[in-house]
N, C-alpha and C positions, 0 to 999 in steps of 0.2 A: 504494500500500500504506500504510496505515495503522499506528505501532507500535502491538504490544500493550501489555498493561498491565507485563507482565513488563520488557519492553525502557524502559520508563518507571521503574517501581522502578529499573532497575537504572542509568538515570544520575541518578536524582535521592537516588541513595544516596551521591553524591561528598564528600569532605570541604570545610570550607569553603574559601578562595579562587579555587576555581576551581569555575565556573558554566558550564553550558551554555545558551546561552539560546535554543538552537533546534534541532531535530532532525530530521529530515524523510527520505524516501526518494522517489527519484525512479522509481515503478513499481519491478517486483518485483525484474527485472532492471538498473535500474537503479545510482543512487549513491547510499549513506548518507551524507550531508551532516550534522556536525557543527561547531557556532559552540559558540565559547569567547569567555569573558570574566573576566578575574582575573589571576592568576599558576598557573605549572603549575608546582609543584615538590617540595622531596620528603614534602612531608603527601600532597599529593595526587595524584602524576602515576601509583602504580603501582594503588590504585582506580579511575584512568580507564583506565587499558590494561586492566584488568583488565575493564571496563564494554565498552571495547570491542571489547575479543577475544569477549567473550561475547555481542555484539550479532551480530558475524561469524558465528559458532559456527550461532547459533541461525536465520541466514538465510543461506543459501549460494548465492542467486542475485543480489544484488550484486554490480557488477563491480567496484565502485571505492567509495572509502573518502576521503572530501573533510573535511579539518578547517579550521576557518576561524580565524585567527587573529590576527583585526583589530585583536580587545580583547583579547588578551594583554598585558599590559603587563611581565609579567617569566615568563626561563623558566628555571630550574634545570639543571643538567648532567643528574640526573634526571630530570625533564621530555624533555630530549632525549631520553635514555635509553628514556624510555618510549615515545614516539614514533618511534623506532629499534626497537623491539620490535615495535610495532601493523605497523611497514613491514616487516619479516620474515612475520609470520602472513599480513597479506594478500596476501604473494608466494609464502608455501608453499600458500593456499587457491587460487594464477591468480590474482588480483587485485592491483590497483592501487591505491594512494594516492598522494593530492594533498594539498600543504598551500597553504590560500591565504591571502590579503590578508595575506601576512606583516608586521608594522610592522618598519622598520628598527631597534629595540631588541631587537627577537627575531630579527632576520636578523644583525644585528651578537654575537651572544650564541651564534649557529651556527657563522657563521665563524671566530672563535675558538678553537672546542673541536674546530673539522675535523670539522662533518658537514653543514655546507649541500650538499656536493657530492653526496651522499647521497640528496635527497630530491627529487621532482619540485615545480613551485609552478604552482601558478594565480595568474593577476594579480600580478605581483612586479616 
C-alpha cells in the first residue's frame, strides 16, 4: 500500500524538531512503520499523536503501529505522554504497537518517569 497524499500532509505538517524520515506500510494488512529523528517533546509530541491517531483512523487494517526510535536523541515527559496515548488508541482499535531501536538516552528517560514497562520494543 502506498500513502496517500493526505497521510503525507498530515506528517509533514509536524513542528520542527522532530522529523520523520521515513514512513512506509507493510501491505494493507500489514504494519505502519514510522522512523523518527530529533527530539519529541512538548512543541511537538501532541501534532505527532495527533498525525498518528489520524493515520490509524483513516486505515483500519493495520495490525500494528512500529515507531523507530534510533534518532531520537531526547524525549520529553510529553513525548512519553504522547506515545502512551498512540499505545491506548491502537489497543482500543485491536492493534499493536512496537517501539524500536530505542537508544539508551530514550530508554534511560522511560525508566525514570515509570513507563518502559508499558511498552512492547523491537531490537532493544
Amino acid at each position: 500500500m502506498s500513502f496517500t497524499s493526505t497521510h503525507i500532509d498530515i506528517f509533514n505538517k509536524l513542528d520542527s524538531g522532530i522529523k520523520i524520515t521515513d514512513f512506509s506500510s507493510e501491505g494493507d494488512s500489514g504494519n505502519l512503520i514510522i522512523k523518527l529523528e530529533g527530539y519529541l517533546d512538548t512543541k511537538n509530541s501532541i501534532p505527532f499523536r495527533e498525525a498518528v491517531t489520524r493515520a490509524l483512523s483513516e486505515n483500519k487494517k493495520w495490525s500494528s503501529v512500529v515507531i523507530d526510535l534510533l534518532h531520537v536523541s531526547y524525549i520529553s515527559s510529553t513525548g512519553i505522554g504522547s506515545l502512551a496515548n498512540i499505545l491506548v488508541e491502537t489497543k482500543k482499535a485491536g492493534k499493536e504497537m512496537y517501539l524500536a531501536n530505542v537508544n539508551n538516552k530514550v530508554k534511560s528517560i522511560m525508566k525514570m518517569l515509570g513507563f518502559y514497562s508499558y511498552f512492547k520494543f523491537l531490537n532493544h
